[in-house]
C-alpha positions, 0 to 999 in steps of 0.5 A, spaced: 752 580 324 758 585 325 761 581 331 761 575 326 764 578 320 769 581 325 771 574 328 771 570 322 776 576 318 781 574 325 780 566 324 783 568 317 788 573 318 791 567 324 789 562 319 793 564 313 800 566 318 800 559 320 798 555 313 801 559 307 809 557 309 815 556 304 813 550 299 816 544 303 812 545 309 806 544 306 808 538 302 810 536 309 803 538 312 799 534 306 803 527 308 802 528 315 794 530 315 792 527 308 791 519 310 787 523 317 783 526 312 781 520 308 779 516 314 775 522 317 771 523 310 770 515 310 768 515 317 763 519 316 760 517 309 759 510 314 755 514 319 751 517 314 749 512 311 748 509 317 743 513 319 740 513 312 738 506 314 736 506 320 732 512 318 730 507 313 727 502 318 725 507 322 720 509 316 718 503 314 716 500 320 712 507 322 708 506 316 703 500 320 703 503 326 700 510 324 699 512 332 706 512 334 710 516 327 709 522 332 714 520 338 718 515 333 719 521 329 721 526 334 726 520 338 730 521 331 730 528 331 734 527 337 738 521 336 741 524 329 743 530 332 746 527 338 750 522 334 752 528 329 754 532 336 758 526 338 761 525 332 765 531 329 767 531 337 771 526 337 774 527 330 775 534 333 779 531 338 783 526 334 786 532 330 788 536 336 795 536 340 794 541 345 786 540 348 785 545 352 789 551 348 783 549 342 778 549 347 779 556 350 779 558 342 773 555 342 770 558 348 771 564 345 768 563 338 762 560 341 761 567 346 761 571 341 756 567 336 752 567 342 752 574 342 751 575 334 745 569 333 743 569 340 735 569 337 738 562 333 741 560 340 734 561 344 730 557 337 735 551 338 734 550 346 727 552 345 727 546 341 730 542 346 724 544 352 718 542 347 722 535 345 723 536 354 716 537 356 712 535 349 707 541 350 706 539 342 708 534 338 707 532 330 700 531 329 697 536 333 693 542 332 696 549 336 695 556 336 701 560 337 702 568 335 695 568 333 696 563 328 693 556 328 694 549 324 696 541 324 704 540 327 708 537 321 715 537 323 719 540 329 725 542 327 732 546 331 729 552 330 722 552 327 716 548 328 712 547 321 705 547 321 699 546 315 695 553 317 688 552 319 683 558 319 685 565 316 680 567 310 676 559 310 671 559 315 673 554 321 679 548 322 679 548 315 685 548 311 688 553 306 694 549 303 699 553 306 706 551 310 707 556 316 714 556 320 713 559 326 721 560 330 720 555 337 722 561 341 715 564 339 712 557 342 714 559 349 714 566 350 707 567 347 704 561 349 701 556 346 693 553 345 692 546 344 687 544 341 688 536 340 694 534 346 689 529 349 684 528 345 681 531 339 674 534 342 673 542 344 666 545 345 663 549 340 656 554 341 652 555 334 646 559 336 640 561 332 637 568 332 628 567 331 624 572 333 621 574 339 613 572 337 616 564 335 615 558 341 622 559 343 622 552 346 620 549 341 626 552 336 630 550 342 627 542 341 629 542 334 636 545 335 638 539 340 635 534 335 639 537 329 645 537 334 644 529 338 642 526 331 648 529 327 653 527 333 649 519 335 655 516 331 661 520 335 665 516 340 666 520 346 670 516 350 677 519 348 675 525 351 672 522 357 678 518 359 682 525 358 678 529 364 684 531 368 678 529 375 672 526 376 670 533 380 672 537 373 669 532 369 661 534 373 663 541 373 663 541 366 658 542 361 654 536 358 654 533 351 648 537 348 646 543 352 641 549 349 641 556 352 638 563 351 640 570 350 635 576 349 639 580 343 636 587 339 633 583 335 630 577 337 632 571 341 638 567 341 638 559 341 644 556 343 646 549 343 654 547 347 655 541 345 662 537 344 664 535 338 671 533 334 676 540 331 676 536 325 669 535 324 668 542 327 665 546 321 663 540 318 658 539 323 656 546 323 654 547 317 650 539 318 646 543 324 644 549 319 641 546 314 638 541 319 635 547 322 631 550 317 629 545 313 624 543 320 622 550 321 620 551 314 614 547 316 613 550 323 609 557 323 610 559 330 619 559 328 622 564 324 628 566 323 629 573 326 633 579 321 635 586 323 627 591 323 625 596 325 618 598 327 614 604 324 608 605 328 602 610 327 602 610 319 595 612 317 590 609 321 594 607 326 597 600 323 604 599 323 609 597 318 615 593 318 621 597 314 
């Protein structure tokens, strides 16, 4: 900031030496440049306005179309800065005489502006690369900087996001807004979890005690898991399968796995399911669960135990 200080206490210096003149020269600089002035501050309320309204239409006609308001959103972002760049470039130019002695000038400032807000700079081109390439776009869900939520808005140099997750279990939403800068996008990487389709694999596993028919337990989980998915239309994912060899490679629908753990067995079913219905499905699945176990003798729900043998007699005793 001290670069910037420094270069506008200059500007001003440079500037008051060549404004503050005797009286008559400054009549003679406001009926030279006053009608300019006019006509600049009317052309641009025209733009503005215009802007608004296409901006208006642009709205509007989004509002029917819901799957397209990302793209024509982030089209206008583009289109407005552009026009504005345009814009004071050519009233910039229409005030000038001599081009290439204000263009050196300008260089200057600009260099050190670089210098000073070099962090601004970064988050700005940033922004140009994620319009560019589209890692991300409005309506998606990503995890950057160890923070995950639903894309609202892409700005010059913050990308703002609706938080999921933290102290709410899952994909859930706090009700919290986190601007995270654009630079941070593509230095630290980022997940996404919705950029083709909206479905990512999720394991809820189950721990029963090693004396339950394990198999059984095993049935009653995949039916708690394919009832609850019977109505979930999994084409999105299946057209978004980079390859047909990817696809065979990876992991079905529903598919149930064990693991011996300290204190009975795990079952766990893998199976694909929609992020936003994530925790919804699992809490479904849970309850599913253990209401049909309820009835069955031979599953039960394993705890941490210990075992203390050789009591008395000889019998034992859980504690």
């Amino acid at each position: 900031m001290l670069e910037v200080l420094v270069l506008l206490a200059t500007a001003l210096l440079g500037f008051s030496l060549q404004v503050f003149r005797p009286a008559e020269v400054l009549v003679d600089l406001f009926h030279t440049y006053a009608p300019a002035v006019v006509v600049s501050v009317l052309f641009l309320i025209l733009v503005k306005l215009v802007l608004d309204v296409i901006n208006l239409v642009l709205t509007s006609t989004v509002e029917r179309y819901r799957a397209s308001e990302a793209s024509v959103r982030t089209i206008w972002r583009l289109i407005y800065y552009t026009v504005w760049f345009f814009v004071l470039l050519a009233l910039f130019l229409s005030f000038v005489s001599d081009v290439w002695a204000y263009m050196f000038s300008i260089g200057v400032i600009l260099a050190a502006l670089i210098y000073a807000l070099a962090d601004v700079i970064k988050d700005v081109l940033a922004w140009f690369i994620i319009v560019i390439r589209r890692p991300f776009r409005i309506g998606d869900v990503v995890e950057v900087d160890g923070r995950r939520g639903y894309v609202v808005d892409v700005g010059l140099t913050h990308t703002q996001m609706r938080e999921m997750g933290n102290w709410v279990p899952g994909e859930l939403y706090t009700g919290r807004i986190t601007f995270v800068p654009n630079r941070n996008l593509l230095s630290d990487g980022v997940y996404n979890y919705t950029l083709r389709n909206p479905f990512v694999y999720d394991f809820l596993g189950v721990l029963v005690t090693y004396e339950s028919d394990v198999d059984l337990a095993a049935r009653v989980l995949r039916e708690c898991v394919e009832e609850r998915l019977s109505s979930t239309d999994f084409s999105p994912f299946l057209r978004a399968v980079e390859t047909e060899d990817l696809y065979k490679k990876m992991p079905g629908r529903v598919e149930v796995f064990m693991d011996l753990r300290d204190s009975g067995i795990e079952v766990g079913a893998l199976y694909l399911v929609s992020l936003f219905e994530k925790t919804r499905v699992r809490s479904d699945v849970y309850r599913c669960f253990l209401r049909r176990i309820r009835d069955i003798e031979n599953v039960e729900i394993a705890y941490p135990h210990v075992e203390v043998v050789g009591l008395g007699g000889g019998g034992k005793k859980d504690a």
